[in-house]
N, C-alpha and C positions, 0 to 999 in steps of 0.2 A: 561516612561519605563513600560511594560508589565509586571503585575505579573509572578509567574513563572507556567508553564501548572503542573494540580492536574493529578497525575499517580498513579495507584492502581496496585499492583505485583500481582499475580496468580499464585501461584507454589505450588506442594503439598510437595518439599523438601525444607527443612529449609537450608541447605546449599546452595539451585541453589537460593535463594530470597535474602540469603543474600550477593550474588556473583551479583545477578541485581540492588541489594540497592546501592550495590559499586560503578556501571558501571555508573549509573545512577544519583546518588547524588555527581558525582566528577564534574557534570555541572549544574549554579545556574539556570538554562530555566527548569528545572524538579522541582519538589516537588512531593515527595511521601507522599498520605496523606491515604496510606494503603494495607494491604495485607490481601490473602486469600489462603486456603488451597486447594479447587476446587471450581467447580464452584456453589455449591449452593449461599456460603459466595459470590462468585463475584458477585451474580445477587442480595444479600441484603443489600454491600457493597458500588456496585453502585448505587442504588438506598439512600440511607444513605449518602455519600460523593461526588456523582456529579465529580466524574473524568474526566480531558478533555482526558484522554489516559487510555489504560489498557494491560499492556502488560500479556498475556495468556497463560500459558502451556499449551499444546495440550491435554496430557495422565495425567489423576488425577481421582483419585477415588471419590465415589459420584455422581458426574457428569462433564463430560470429558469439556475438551476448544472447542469443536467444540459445543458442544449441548448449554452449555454457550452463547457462543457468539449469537448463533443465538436468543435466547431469550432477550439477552441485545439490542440485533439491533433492537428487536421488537418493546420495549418500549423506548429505550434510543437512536434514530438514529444517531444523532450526538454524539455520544461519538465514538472516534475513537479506533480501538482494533488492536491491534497486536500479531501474537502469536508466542509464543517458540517453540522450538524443536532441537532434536540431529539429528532429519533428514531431507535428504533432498531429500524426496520421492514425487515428484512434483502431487502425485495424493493428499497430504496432502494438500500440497499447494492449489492444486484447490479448496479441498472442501473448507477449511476455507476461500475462499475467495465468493463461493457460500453461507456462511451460513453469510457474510457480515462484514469478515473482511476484513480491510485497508491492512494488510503488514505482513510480513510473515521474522521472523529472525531467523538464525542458531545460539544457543548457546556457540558453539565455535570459532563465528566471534568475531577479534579484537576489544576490546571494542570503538576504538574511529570510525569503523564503525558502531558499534551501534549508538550511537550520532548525526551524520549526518545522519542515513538512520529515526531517530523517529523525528529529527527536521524537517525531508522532510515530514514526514506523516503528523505531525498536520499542517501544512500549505498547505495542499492538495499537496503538490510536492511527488510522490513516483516513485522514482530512476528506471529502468528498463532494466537489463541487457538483451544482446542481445541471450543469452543463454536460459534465462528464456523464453524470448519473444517466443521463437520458441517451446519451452515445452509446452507453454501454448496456443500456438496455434495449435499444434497437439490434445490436449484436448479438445479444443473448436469447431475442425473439426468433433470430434467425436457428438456432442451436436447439435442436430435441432433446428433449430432457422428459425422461419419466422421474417426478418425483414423488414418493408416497405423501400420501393424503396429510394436511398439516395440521395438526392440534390446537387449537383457538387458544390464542393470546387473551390475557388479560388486559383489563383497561390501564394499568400501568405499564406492561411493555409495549402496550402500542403505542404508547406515548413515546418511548425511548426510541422504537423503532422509526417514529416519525422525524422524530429530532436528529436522530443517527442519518436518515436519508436525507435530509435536509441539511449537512455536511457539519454538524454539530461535533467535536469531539468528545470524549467521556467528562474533561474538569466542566466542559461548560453546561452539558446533561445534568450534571450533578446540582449545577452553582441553582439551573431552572427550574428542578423540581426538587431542591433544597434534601437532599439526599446524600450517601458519602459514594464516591467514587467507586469505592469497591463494591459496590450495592451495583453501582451501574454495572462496570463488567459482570458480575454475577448474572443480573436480567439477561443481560445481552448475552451469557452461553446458554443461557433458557431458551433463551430465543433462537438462537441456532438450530438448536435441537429440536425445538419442537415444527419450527419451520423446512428442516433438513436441507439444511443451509452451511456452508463452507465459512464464510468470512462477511466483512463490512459491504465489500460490493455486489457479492449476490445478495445482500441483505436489502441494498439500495434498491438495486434493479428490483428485485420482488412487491417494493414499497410503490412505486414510481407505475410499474404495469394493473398495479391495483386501482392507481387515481388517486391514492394517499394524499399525494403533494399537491396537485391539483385541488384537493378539496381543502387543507389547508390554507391555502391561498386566498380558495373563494371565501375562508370563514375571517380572515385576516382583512380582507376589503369592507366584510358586513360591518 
């Protein structure tokens, strides 16, 4: 059995940390082994206590979650961040995920979607609505991007890639095309690469600017 993953709170109000302590310690796969008031304490914090997560407020005095984050990503790569917020202003979204966060949670979501969307993040699975998908690919239209030329997929990763954009996570990839889990993650660093591709969300947006899902759709009505 896995120890339980080391979580570090970030909030500058004592009431919303201790609203996350709650959310968060009502499942033994968490341990909180600390809190900070913004982001200076996060960046002395982490460094100090080695957290495998951090969940982030955005807006705190001092220095805000975005500027945070980006410095903990500097020194600390693999520490996975997630940040808070009451909105759901998709230009927030974007930056925190350009300044190198993992995930992005609305404060007033049910708490036991919290739970499954931070269990998906530390094991690289991050859930992808088909809502967002398309927010964030209107963003990334906007964004110049040279990328080198991409190496043709096979008819099985494009199956994954379809599924994957279509906000599938890997057990349920698996369950659909009756394959082991580790086979999926495997595809899917194929697939990165051969796409020259960073993560799940450029993975989305490049599926979604093709008309992927769209046709999908259209073959799901035939």
């Amino acid at each position: 059995m896995r120890p339980p993953y080391r979580l570090l709170i970030v909030d500058d109000h004592e009431y919303a940390r201790e609203g996350i302590r709650d959310i968060v310690m009502s499942d033994p796969d968490f341990e909180i082994v600390g809190e900070a008031k913004h982001g200076v304490q996060a960046q002395e914090l982490t460094e100090q206590l080695m957290p495998d997560l951090i969940l982030m407020d955005i807006n705190m005095p001092v220095m805000d979650g975005l500027e945070a984050t980006k410095r903990i990503k500097e020194r600390y790569p693999y520490v996975k961040i997630v940040m808070l917020t009451v909105s759901d202003d998709i230009a927030d979204l974007f930056e925190a995920l350009k300044r190198g966060a993992q995930g992005y949670l609305l404060k007033n979501l049910d708490p036991s979607d919290w739970i499954e969307y931070l269990k998906a993040i530390v094991v690289d699975e991050i859930p992808m609505s088909r809502k967002l998908a398309m927010q964030l690919l209107s963003e990334f239209k906007e964004k110049e991007r040279s990328v080198p030329k991409a190496a043709p997929l096979s008819a099985r990763e494009r199956e994954i890639l379809e599924l994957v954009a279509s906000g599938r996570i890997n057990r349920e990839i698996a369950e659909i095309l009756h394959i082991s889990e580790n086979t999926v993650k495997n595809h899917l660093k194929n697939i990165l690469k051969k796409l020259h591709l960073e993560n799940r969300v450029q993975l989305t947006s490049y599926a979604y600017e093709r008309g992927w899902i769209q046709r999908n759709k259209e073959k799901d009505r035939g």
